[in-house]
Every structure is written in structure tokens, then in C-alpha cells.
Rosetta silent file (secondary structure, phi, psi, omega in degrees, C-alpha in Angstrom):
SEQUENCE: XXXXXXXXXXXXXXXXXXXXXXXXXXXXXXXXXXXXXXXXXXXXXXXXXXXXXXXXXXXXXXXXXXXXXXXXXXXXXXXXXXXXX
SCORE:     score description
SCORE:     0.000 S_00000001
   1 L     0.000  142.970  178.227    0.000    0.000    0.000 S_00000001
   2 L  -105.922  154.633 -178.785    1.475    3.789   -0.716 S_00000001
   3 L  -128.462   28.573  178.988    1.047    6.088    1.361 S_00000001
   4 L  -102.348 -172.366  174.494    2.117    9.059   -1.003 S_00000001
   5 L  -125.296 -176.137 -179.141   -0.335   11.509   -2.389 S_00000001
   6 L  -144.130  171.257  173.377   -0.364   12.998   -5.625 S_00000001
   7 L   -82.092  134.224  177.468   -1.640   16.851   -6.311 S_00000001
   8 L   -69.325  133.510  178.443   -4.646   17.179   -8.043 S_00000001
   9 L   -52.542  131.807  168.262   -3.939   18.501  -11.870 S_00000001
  10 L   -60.293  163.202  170.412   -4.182   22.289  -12.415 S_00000001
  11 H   -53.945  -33.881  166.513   -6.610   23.557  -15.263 S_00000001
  12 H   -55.359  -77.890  166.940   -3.304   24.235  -17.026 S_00000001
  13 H   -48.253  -19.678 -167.313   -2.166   20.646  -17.019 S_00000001
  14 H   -78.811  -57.382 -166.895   -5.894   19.289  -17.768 S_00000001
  15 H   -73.201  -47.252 -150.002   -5.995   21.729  -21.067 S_00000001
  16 H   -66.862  -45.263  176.047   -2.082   20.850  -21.814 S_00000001
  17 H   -44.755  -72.076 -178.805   -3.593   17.009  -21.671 S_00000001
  18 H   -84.593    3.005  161.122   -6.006   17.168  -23.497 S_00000001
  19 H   -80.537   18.643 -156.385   -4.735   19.404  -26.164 S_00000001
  20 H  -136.748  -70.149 -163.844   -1.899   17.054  -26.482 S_00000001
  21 H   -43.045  -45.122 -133.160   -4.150   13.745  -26.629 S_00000001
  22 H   -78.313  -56.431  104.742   -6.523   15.352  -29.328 S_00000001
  23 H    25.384  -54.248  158.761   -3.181   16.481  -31.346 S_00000001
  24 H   -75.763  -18.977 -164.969   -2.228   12.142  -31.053 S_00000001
  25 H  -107.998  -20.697  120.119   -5.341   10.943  -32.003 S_00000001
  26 H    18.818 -104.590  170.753   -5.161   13.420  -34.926 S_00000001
  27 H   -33.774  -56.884 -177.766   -1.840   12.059  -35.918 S_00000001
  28 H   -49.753  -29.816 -148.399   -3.246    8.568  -35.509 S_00000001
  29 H  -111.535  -14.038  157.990   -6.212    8.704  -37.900 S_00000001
  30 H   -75.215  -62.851 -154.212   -3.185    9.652  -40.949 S_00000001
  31 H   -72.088  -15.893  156.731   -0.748    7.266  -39.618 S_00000001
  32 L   -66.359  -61.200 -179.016   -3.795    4.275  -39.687 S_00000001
  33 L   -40.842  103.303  135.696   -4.758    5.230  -43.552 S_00000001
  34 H     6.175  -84.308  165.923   -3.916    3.219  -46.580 S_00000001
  35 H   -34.085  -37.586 -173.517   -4.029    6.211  -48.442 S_00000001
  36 H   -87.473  -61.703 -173.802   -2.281    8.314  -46.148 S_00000001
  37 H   -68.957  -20.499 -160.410    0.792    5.831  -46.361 S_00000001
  38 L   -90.997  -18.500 -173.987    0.369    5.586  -50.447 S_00000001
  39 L   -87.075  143.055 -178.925    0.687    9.475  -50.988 S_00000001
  40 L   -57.613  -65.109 -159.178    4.080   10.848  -52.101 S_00000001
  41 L   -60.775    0.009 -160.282    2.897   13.924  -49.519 S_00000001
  42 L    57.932   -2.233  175.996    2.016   11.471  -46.484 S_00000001
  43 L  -154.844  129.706  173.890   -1.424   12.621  -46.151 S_00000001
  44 L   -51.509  169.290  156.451   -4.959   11.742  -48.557 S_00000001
  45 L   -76.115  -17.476  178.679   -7.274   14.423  -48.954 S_00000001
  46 L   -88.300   -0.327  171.074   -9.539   13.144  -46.621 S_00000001
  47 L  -131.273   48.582  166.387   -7.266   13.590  -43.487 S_00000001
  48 H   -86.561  -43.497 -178.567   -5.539   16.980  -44.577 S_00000001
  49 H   -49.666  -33.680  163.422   -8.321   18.492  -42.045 S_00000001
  50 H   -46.543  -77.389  145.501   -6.579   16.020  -39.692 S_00000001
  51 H   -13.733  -75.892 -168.667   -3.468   17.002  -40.247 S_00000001
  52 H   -53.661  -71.174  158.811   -4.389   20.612  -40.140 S_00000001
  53 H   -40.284  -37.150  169.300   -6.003   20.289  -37.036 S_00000001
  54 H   -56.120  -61.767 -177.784   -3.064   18.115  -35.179 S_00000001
  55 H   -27.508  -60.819  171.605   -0.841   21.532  -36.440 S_00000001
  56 H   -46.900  -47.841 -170.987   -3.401   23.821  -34.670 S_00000001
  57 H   -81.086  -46.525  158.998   -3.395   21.909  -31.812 S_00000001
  58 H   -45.227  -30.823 -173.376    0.424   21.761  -31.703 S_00000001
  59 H  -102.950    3.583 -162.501    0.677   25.596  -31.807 S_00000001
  60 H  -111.507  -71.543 -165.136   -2.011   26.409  -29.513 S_00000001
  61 H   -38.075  -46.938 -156.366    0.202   23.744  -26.507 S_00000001
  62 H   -76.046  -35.679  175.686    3.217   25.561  -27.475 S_00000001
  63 H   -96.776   21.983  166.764    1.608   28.653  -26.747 S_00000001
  64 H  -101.235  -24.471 -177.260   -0.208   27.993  -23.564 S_00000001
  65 H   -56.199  -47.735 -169.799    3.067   26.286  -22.775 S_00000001
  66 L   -71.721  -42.091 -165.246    5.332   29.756  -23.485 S_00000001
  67 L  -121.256   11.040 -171.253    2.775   32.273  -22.453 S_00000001
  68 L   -39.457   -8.844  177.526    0.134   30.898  -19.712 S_00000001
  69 L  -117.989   38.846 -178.107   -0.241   34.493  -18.452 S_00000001
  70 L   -81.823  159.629 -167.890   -1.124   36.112  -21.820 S_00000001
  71 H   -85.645    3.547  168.452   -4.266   37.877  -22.114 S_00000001
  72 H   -56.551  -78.415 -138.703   -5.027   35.269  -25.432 S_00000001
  73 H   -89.996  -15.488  136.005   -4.983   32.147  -23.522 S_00000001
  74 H   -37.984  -89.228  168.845   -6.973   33.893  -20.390 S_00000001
  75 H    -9.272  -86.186 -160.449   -9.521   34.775  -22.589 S_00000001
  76 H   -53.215  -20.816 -163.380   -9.568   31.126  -23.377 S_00000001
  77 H   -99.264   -6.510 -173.617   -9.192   29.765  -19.969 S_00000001
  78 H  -113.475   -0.120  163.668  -11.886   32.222  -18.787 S_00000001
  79 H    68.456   43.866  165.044  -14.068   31.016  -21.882 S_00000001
  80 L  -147.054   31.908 -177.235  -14.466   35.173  -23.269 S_00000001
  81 L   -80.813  150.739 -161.727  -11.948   34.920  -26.253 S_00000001
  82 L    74.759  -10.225  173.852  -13.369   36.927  -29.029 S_00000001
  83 L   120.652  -29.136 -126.645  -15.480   39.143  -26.828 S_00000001
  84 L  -115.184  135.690  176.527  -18.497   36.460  -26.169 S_00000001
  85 L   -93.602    0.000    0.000  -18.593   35.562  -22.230 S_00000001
């Protein structure tokens, strides 16, 4: 039996998480594909949105990673980016 504890994850680490799985499971849905594997470019047309979307999700981690006290990724964390509360 342990007897350590663990911390509960911040809101920071939850969003880092789950921007990070969504970003693998992305990736995954090219790297499964036939199609995917047969194109000179590595990726069909039907998982460029995939693709496109892992990127996005890669640049949004790096910048909650770089910047967590920016007034972008507030906005986001306080759910009033763009204006809309």
C-alpha cells in the first residue's frame, strides 16, 4: 500500500492534456490510412483536415506552454476569447 499523495492537476495541465491527446489521435487517424501511407505527400485528402487540425493543436500547446499568463490564452481559460462571455 502507498502512502504518497499525488496533487490534483491544475486547469493548465488538464488543457495541456487534453490538447496534447486530441493532437495524437489526430496524428493517428493519418498514420492508420492506406491512403495516407500511399501518398508521395504522407497525407490523402480526406485527413488533410486532420493534419491541419493536429498543427493547430500543436501551436495552440506551445503557446499555452510559453505564455500561460497572456491575455489570449486567459480569454480562453476564462471562456471570453473573441469578446463572447
Amino acid at each position: 500500500m502507498s502512502t504518497a499523495t499525488t496533487a490534483p492537476a491544475t486547469l493548465r495541465e488538464v488543457i495541456l492534456d487534453a490538447i496534447e491527446d486530441a493532437c495524437w489521435y489526430r496524428k493517428g487517424e493519418i498514420e492508420g490510412c492506406r491512403d495516407c501511407a500511399r501518398n508521395p505527400a504522407g497525407i490523402c485528402a480526406d485527413h488533410q483536415a486532420d493534419n491541419d487540425a493536429a498543427y493547430e493543436y500543436e501551436q495552440a500547446r506551445k503557446h499555452l506552454q510559453q505564455s500561460p499568463g497572456s491575455p489570449e490564452v486567459l480569454a480562453v481559460l476564462a471562456g471570453t476569447e473573441g469578446g463572447q462571455p
